[in-house]
Each structure stands twice: as C-alpha cells, then as structure tokens.
C-alpha positions in Angstrom: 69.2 47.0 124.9 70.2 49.1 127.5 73.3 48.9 129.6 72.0 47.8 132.9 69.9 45.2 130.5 73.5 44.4 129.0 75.0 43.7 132.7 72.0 41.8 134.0 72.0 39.5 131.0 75.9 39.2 131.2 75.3 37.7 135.4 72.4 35.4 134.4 74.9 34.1 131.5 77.3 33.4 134.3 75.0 31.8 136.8 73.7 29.7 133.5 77.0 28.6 132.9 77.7 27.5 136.6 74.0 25.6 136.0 75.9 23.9 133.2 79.0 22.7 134.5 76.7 21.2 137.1 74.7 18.9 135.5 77.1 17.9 132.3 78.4 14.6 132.1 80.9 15.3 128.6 84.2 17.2 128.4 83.3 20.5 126.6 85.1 21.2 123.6 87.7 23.3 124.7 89.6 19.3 125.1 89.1 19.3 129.2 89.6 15.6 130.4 86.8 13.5 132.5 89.0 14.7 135.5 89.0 18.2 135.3 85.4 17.9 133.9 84.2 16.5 137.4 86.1 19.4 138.9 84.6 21.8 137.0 80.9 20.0 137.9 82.0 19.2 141.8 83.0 23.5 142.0 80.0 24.6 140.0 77.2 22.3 142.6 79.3 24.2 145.4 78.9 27.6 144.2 75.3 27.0 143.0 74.1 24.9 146.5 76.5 26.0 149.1 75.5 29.4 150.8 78.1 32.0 149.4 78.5 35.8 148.9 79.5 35.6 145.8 76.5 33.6 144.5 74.5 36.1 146.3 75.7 38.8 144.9 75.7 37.6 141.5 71.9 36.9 141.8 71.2 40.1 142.9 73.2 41.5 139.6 70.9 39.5 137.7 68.4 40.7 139.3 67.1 37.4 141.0 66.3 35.9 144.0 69.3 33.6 145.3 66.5 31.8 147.2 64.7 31.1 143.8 67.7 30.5 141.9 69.0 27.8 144.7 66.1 26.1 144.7 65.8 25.9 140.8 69.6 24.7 140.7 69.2 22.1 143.4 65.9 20.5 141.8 67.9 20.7 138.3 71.0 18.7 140.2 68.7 16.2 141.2 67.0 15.3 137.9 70.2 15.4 136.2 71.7 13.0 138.5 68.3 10.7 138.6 68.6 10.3 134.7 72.3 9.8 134.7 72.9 7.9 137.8 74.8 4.9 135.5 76.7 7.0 133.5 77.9 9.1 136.7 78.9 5.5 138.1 80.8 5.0 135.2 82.2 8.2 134.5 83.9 8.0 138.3 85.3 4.6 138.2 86.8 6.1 134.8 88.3 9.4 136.7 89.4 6.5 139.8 91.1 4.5 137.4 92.9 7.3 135.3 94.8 8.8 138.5 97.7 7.6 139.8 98.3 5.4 142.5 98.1 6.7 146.0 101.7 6.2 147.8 100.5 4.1 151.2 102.7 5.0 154.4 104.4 2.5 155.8 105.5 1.8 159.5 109.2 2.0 158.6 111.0 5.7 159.0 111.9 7.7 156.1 115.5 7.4 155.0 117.9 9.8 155.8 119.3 11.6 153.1 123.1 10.7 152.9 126.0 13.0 154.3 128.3 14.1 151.4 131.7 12.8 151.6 134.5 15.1 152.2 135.8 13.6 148.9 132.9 14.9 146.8 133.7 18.2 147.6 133.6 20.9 145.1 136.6 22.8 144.6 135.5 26.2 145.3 134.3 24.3 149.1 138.3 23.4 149.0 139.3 27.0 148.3 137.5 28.1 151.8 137.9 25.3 153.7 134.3 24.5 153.8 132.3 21.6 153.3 128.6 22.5 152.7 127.6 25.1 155.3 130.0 23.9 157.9 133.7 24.8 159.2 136.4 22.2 159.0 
C-alpha cells in the first residue's frame, strides 16, 4: 500500500467513524454515558449533513465526492432512525430524566450579597486602615 493509499484510507476511516456516531444508539466501550453518547451522535449528523469545510475537505482527502458522501449519510440517518424510532424515544426521555433540574427565574430580584461588617475585618485590613478595597 502506498502512502497516498495509506492517507486516503486513514480520511475514509474518519468520515466512517463520523457515519457511526451518527446512527448508534449504545455507549461505545470506551464507558461514555447515554448523555455524551447523544452528543457524540447530535455532532457527528452536523458534521456529516450540515455544509462545512471541513467535511469538504476531508472528502476530498479520501478522494470522494462530498455530494455523494452527503447524500449516502443522510439516506443512512434516515433508515437508522426509521428502525429505531422507539428506542430513540426512549433513549431521550432516559438522557431528560438523568440531567439535572433546570433552575426557573423568578420575578423576585436576586439578593444582594451582604456588606462585611467592620468587625469581621482581618487584621492585616486593621494594620492599614482598610476595610476591603475602601479608605476608612
């Protein structure tokens, strides 16, 4: 194998990867969680259906067509999610349910944070006559 066989095998081993994370529903072994697992699928559907340079440019050191490639991934997407439609379902209510809750604003103000007392005052504040960053 040559090198430029070498390289061009090394790119289509990266945009097969990207096809991977897209359309894998399991944590891979390396012990990723269901969270980072949809991450990894939501970045790779980007990269793979969203026009990019880098996608681009990766194709063309594989020596493909981005065109072809995009349309290959997107009809891949598809079918993947057409078989796994339930377990996707699940698999999100599963990632909802694992974070943690969102904090909801209220219509009352923040609290100010307190003023320090003048008798909480360090001793080294004593020794200049300061309190904080202020003058006596």
């Amino acid at each position: 194998m040559s090198d430029s066989d070498a390289e061009r095998s090394l790119w289509v081993k990266v945009i097969s990867q990207h096809l991977e994370d897209a359309t894998s529903l399991c944590p891979n072994d390396s012990g990723d969680t269901p969270h980072r697992r949809h991450l990894a699928r939501i970045t790779a559907r980007a990269w793979l259906l969203v026009p990019n340079e880098g996608f681009r440019e990766v194709c063309e050191l594989a020596g493909l067509d981005h065109l072809a490639v995009r349309r290959f991934a997107r009809a891949k997407i598809e079918a993947f999610e057409e078989r796994n439609a339930n377990a996707l379902r699940a698999r999100a209510v599963e990632i909802e349910a694992a974070m943690p809750p969102l904090k909801i604003a209220t219509d009352k103000p923040p609290e100010r944070p307190k003023r320090q007392s003048r008798s909480s005052k360090t001793g080294a504040d004593e020794d200049r006559g300061r309190v904080g960053n202020f003058d006596r």
